[in-house]
DSSP file (Angstrom, degrees, kcal/mol; ACC not computed):
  #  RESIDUE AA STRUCTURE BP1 BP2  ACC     N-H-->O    O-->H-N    N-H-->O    O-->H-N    TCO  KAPPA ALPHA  PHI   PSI    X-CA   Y-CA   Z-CA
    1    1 A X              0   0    0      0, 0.0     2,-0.1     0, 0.0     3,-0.0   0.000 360.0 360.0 360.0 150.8    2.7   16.8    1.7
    2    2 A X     >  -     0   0    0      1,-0.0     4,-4.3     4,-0.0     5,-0.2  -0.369 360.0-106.7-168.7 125.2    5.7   15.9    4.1
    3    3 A X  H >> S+     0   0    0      2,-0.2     4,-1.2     1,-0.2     3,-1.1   0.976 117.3  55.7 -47.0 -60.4    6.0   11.8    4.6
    4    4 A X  H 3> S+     0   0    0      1,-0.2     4,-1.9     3,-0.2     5,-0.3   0.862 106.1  51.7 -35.1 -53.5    4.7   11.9    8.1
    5    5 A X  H 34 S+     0   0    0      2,-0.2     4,-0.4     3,-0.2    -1,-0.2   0.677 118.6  28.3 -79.4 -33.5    2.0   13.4    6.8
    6    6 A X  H XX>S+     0   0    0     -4,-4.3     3,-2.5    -3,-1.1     4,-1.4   0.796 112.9  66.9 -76.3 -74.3    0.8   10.8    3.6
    7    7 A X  H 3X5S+     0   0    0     -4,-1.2     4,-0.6     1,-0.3    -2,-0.2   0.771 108.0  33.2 -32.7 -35.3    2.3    8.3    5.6
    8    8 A X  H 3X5S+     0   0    0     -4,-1.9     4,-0.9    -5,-0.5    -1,-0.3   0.872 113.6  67.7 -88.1 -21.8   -1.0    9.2    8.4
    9    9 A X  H X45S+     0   0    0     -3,-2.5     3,-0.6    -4,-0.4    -2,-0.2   0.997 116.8  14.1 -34.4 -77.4   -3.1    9.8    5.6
   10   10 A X  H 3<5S+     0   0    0     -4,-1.4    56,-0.2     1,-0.3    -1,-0.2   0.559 133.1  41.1 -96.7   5.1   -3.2    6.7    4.4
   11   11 A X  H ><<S+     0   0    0     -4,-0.6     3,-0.8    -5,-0.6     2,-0.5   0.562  77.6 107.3-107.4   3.4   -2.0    4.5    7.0
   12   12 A X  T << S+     0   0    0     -4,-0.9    53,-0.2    -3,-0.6     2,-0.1  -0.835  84.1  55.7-113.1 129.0   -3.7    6.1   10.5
   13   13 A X  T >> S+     0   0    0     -2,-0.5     3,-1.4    52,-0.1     4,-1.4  -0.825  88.4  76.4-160.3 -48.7   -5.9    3.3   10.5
   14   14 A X  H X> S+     0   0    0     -3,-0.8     3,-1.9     1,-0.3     4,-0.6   0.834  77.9  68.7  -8.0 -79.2   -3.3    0.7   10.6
   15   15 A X  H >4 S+     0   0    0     -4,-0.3     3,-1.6     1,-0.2     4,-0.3   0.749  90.8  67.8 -42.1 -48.8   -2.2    0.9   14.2
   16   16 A X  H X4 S+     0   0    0     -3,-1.4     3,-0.5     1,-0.3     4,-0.3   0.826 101.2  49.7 -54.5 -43.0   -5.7   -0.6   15.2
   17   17 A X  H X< S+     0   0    0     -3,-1.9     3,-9.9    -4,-1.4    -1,-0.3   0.866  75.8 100.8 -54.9 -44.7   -4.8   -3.5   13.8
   18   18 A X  T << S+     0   0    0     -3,-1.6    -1,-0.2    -4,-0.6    -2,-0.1   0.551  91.5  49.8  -0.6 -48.3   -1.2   -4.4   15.2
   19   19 A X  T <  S+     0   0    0     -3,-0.5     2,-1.1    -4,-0.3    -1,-0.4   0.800  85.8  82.9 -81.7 -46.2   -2.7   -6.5   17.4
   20   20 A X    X>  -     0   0    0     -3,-9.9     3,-3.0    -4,-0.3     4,-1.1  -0.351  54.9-170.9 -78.3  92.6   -4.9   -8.7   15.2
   21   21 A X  H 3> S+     0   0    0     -2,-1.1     4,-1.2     1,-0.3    -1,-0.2   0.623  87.4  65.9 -62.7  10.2   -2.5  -11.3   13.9
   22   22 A X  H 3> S+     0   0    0      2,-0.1     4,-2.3     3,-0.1    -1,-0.3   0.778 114.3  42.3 -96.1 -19.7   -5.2  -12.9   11.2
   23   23 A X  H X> S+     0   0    0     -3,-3.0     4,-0.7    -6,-0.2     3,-0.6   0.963 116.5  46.8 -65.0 -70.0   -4.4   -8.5    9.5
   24   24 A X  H 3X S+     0   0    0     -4,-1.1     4,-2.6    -7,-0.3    -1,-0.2   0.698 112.7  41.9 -69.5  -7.8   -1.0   -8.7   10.1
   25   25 A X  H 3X S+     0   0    0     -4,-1.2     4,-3.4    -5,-0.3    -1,-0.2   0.945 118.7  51.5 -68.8 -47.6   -0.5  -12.3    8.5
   26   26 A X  H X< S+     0   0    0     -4,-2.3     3,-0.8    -3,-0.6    -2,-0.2   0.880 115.6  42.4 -22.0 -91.3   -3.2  -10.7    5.5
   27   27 A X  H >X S+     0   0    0     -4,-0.7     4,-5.1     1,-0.4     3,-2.4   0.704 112.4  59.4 -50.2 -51.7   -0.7   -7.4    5.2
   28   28 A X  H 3X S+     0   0    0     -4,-2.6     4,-2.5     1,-0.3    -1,-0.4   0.854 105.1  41.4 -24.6 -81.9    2.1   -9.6    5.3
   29   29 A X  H << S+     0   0    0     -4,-3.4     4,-0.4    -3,-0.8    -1,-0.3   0.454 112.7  56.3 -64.9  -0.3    1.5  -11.5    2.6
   30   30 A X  H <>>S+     0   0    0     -3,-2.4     5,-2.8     3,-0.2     4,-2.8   0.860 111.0  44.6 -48.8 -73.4    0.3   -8.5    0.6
   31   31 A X  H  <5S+     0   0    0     -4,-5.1     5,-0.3     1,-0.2    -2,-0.2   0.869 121.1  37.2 -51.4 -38.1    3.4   -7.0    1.1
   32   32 A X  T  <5S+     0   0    0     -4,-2.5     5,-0.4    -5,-0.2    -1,-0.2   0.879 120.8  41.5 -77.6 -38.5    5.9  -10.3    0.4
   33   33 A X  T  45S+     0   0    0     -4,-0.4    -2,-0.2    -5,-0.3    -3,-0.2   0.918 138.3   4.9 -89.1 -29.6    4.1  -11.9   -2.3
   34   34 A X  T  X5S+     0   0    0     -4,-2.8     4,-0.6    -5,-0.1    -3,-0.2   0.480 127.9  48.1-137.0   5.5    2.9   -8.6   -4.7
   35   35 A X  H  ><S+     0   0    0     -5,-2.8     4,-2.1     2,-0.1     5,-0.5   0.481 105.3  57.5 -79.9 -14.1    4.8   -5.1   -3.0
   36   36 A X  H >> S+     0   0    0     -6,-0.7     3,-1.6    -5,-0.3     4,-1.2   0.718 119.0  35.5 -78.7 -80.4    8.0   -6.7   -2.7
   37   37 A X  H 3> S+     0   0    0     -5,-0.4     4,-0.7     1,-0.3    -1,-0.2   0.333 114.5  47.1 -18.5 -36.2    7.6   -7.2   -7.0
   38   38 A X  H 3X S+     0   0    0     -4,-0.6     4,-1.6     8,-0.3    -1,-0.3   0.683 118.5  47.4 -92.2 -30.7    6.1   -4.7   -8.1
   39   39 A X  H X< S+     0   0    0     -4,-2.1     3,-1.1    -3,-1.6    -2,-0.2   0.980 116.2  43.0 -42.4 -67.7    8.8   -2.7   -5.8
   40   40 A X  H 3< S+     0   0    0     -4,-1.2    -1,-0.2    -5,-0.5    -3,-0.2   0.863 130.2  27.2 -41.9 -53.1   11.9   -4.6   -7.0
   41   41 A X  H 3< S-     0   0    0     -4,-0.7    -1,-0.3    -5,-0.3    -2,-0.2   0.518  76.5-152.2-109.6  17.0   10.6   -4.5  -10.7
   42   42 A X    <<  +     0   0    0     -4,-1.6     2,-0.6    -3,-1.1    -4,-0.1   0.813  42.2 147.1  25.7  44.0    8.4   -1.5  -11.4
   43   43 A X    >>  -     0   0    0     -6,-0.2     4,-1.4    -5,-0.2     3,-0.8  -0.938  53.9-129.4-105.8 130.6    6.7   -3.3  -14.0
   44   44 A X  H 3> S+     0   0    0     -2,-0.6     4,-3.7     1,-0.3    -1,-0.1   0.703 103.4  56.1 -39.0 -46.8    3.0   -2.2  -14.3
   45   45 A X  H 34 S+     0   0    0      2,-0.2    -1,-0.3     1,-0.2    -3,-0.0  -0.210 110.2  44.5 -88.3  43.6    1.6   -5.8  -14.2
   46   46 A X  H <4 S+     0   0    0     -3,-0.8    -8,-0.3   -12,-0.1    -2,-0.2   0.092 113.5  51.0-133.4 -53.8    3.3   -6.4  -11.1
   47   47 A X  H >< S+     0   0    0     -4,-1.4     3,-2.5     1,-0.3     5,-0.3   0.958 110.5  53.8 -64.8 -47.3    2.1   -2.8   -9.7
   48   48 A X  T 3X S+     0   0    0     -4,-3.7     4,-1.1     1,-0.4    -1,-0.3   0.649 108.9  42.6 -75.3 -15.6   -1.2   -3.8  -10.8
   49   49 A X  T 34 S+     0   0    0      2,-0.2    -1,-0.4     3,-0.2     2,-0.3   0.005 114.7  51.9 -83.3   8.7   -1.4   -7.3   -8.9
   50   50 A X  T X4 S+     0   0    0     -3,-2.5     3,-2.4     3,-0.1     2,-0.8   0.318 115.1  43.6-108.9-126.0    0.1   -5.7   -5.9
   51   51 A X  T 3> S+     0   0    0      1,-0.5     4,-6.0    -2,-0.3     5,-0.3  -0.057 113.3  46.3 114.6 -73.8   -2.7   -3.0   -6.3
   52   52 A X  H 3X S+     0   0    0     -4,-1.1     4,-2.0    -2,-0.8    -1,-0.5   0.988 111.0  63.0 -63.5 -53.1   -5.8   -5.4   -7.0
   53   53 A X  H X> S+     0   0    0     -3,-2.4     4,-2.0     1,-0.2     3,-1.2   0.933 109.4  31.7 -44.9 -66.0   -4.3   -7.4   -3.9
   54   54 A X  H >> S+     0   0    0      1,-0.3     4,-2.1     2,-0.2     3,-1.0   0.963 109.4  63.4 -83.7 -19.3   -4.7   -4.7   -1.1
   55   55 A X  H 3X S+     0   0    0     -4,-6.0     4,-1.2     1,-0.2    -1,-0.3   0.923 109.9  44.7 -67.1  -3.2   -7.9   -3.0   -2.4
   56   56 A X  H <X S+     0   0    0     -4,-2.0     4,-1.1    -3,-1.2    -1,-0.2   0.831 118.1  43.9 -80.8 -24.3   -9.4   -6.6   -1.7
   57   57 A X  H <X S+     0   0    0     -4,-2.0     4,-2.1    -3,-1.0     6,-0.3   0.828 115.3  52.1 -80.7 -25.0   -7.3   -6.4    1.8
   58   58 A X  H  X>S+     0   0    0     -4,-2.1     4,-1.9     1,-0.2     5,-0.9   0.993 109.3  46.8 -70.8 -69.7   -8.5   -2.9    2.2
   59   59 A X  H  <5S+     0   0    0     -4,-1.2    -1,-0.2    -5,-0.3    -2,-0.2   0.591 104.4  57.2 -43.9 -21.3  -11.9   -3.7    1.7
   60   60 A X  H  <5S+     0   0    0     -4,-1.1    -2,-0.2     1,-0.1    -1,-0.2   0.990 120.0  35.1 -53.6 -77.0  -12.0   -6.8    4.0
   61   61 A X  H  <5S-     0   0    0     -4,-2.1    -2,-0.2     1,-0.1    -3,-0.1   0.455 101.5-128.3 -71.3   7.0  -10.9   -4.4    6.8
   62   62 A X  T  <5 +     0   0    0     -4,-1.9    -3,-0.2     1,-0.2    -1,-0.1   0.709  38.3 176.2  84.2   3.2  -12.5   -1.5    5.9
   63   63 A X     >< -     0   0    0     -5,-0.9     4,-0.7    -6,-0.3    -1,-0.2  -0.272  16.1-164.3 -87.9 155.8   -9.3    0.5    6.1
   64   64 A X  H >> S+     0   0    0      2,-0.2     4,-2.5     3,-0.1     3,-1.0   0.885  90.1  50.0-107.5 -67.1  -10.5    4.0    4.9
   65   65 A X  H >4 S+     0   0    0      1,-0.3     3,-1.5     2,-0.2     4,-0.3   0.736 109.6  45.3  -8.3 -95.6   -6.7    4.9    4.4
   66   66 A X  H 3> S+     0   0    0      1,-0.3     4,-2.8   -56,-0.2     5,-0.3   0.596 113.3  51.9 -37.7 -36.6   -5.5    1.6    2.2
   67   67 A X  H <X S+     0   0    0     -3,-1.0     4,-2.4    -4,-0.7    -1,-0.3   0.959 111.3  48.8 -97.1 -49.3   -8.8    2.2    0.1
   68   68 A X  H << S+     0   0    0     -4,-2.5    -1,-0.2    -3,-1.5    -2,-0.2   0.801 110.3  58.1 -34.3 -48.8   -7.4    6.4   -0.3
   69   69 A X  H >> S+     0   0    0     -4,-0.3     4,-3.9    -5,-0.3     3,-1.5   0.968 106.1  40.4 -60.0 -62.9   -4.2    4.8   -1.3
   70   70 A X  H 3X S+     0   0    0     -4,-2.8     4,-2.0     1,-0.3    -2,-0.3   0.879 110.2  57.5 -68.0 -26.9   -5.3    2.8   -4.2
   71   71 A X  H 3< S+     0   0    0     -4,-2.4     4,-0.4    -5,-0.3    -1,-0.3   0.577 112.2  42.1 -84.3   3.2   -7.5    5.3   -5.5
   72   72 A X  H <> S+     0   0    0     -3,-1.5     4,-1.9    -5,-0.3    -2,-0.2   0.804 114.3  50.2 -91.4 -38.6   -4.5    7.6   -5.7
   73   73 A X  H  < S+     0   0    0     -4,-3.9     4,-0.5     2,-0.2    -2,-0.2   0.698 105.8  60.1 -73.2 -36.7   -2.3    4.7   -7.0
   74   74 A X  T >X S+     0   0    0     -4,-2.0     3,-2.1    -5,-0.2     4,-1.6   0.990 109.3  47.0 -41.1 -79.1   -5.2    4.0   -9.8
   75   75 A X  H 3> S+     0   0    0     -4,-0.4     4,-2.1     1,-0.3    -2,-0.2   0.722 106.1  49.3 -38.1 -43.5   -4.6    7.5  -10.9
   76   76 A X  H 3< S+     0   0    0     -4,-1.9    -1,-0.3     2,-0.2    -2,-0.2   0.735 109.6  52.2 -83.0 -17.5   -1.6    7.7  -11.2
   77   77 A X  H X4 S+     0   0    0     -3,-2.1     3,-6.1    -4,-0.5    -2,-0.2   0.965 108.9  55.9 -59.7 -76.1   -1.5    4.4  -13.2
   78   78 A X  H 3< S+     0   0    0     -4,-1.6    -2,-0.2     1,-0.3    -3,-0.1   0.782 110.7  43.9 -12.0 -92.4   -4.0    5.9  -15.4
   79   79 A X  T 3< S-     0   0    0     -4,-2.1     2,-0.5     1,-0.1    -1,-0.3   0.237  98.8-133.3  22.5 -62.9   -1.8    8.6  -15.9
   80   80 A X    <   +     0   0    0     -3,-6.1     5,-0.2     1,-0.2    -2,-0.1  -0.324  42.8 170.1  68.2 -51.3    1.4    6.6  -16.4
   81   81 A X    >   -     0   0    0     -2,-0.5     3,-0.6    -6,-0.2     4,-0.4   0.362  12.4-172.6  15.3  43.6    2.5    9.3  -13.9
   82   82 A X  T >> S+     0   0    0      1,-0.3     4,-1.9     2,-0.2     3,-1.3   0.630  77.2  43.0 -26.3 -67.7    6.2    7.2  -13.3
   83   83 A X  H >> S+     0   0    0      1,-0.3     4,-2.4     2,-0.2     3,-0.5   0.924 114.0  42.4 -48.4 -59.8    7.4    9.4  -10.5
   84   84 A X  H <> S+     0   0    0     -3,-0.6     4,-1.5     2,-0.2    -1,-0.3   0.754 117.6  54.1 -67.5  -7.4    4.3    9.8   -8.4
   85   85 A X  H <> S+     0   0    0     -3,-1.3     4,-1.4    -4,-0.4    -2,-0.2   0.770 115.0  41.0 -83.4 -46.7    4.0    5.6   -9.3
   86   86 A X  H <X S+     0   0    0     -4,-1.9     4,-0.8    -3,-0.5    -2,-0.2   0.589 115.3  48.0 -96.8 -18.5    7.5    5.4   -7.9
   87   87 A X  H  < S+     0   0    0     -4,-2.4     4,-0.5     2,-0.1    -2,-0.3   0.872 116.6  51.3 -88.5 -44.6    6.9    8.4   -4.4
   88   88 A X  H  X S+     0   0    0     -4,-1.5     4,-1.7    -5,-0.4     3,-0.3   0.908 110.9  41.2 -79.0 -39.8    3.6    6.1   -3.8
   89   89 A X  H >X S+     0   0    0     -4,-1.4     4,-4.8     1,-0.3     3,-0.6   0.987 121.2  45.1 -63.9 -61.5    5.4    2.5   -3.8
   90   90 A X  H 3< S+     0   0    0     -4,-0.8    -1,-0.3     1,-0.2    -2,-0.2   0.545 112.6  50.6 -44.7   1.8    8.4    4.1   -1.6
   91   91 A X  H 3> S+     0   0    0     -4,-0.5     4,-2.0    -3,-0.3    -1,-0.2   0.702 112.3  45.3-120.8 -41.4    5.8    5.7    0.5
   92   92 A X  H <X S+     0   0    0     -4,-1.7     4,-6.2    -3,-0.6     5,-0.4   0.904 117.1  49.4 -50.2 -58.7    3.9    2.0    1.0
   93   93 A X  H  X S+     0   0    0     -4,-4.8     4,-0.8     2,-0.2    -1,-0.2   0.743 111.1  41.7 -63.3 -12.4    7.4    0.5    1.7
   94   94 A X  H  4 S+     0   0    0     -5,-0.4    -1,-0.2     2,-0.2    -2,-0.2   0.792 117.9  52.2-117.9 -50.4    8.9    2.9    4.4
   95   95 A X  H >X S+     0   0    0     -4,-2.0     4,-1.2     3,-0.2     3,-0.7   0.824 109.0  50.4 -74.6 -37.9    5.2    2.9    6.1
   96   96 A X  H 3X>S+     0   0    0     -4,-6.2     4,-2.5     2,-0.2     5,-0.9   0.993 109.1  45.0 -46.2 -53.3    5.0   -0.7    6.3
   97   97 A X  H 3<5S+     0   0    0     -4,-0.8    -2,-0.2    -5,-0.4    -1,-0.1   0.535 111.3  59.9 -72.9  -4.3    8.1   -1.3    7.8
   98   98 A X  H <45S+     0   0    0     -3,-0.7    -1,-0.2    -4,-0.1    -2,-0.2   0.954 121.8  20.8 -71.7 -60.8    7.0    1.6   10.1
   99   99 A X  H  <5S+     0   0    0     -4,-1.2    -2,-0.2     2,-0.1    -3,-0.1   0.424 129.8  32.6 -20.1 -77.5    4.2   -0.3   11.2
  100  100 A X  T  <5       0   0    0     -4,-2.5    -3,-0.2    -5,-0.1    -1,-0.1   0.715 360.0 360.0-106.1 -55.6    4.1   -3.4   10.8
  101  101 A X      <       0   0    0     -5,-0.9    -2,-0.1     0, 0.0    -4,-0.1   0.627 360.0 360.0 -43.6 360.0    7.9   -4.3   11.2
């Protein structure tokens, strides 16, 4: 699959939100307090608090996407599966800042 094309996978739900600042404060602070860490340091217990963080934000909103994401991101964890560990976080980072930014 083509970024545009994960990237709508698992984000197409997103856009609904834009609007609702109590999400985009949520995502925010997903993304600053445990993506930006687990990006920076690719350490597993980092990945895995960024990880546990949005499937509880996914589940709050329901986002069908986010919830797709972590059960791929699970797997690949499983796995160990470094590369696809390292396309999923780049994939997170590049479609937030589509997004949200």
């Amino acid at each position: 699959m083509l970024f545009e094309e994960k990237s709508n996978y698992y984000f197409h739900d997103i856009t609904r939100y834009n609007e609702n600042s109590e999400f985009k404060e949520g995502f925010d602070i997903v993304y600053d307090k445990y993506f930006i860490p687990a990006f920076q340091s690719k350490l597993s217990g980092n990945i895995t608090d960024f990880l546990k963080s949005l499937k509880h934000f996914a589940n709050k909103y329901q986002s069908v996407g986010l919830k797709k994401y972590c059960l791929d991101m699970d797997n690949e964890l499983v796995n160990f599966n470094i590369e696809e560990i390292d396309k999923l976080l780049n994939l997170f980072n590049k479609s937030y800042t589509l997004s949200i930014k």
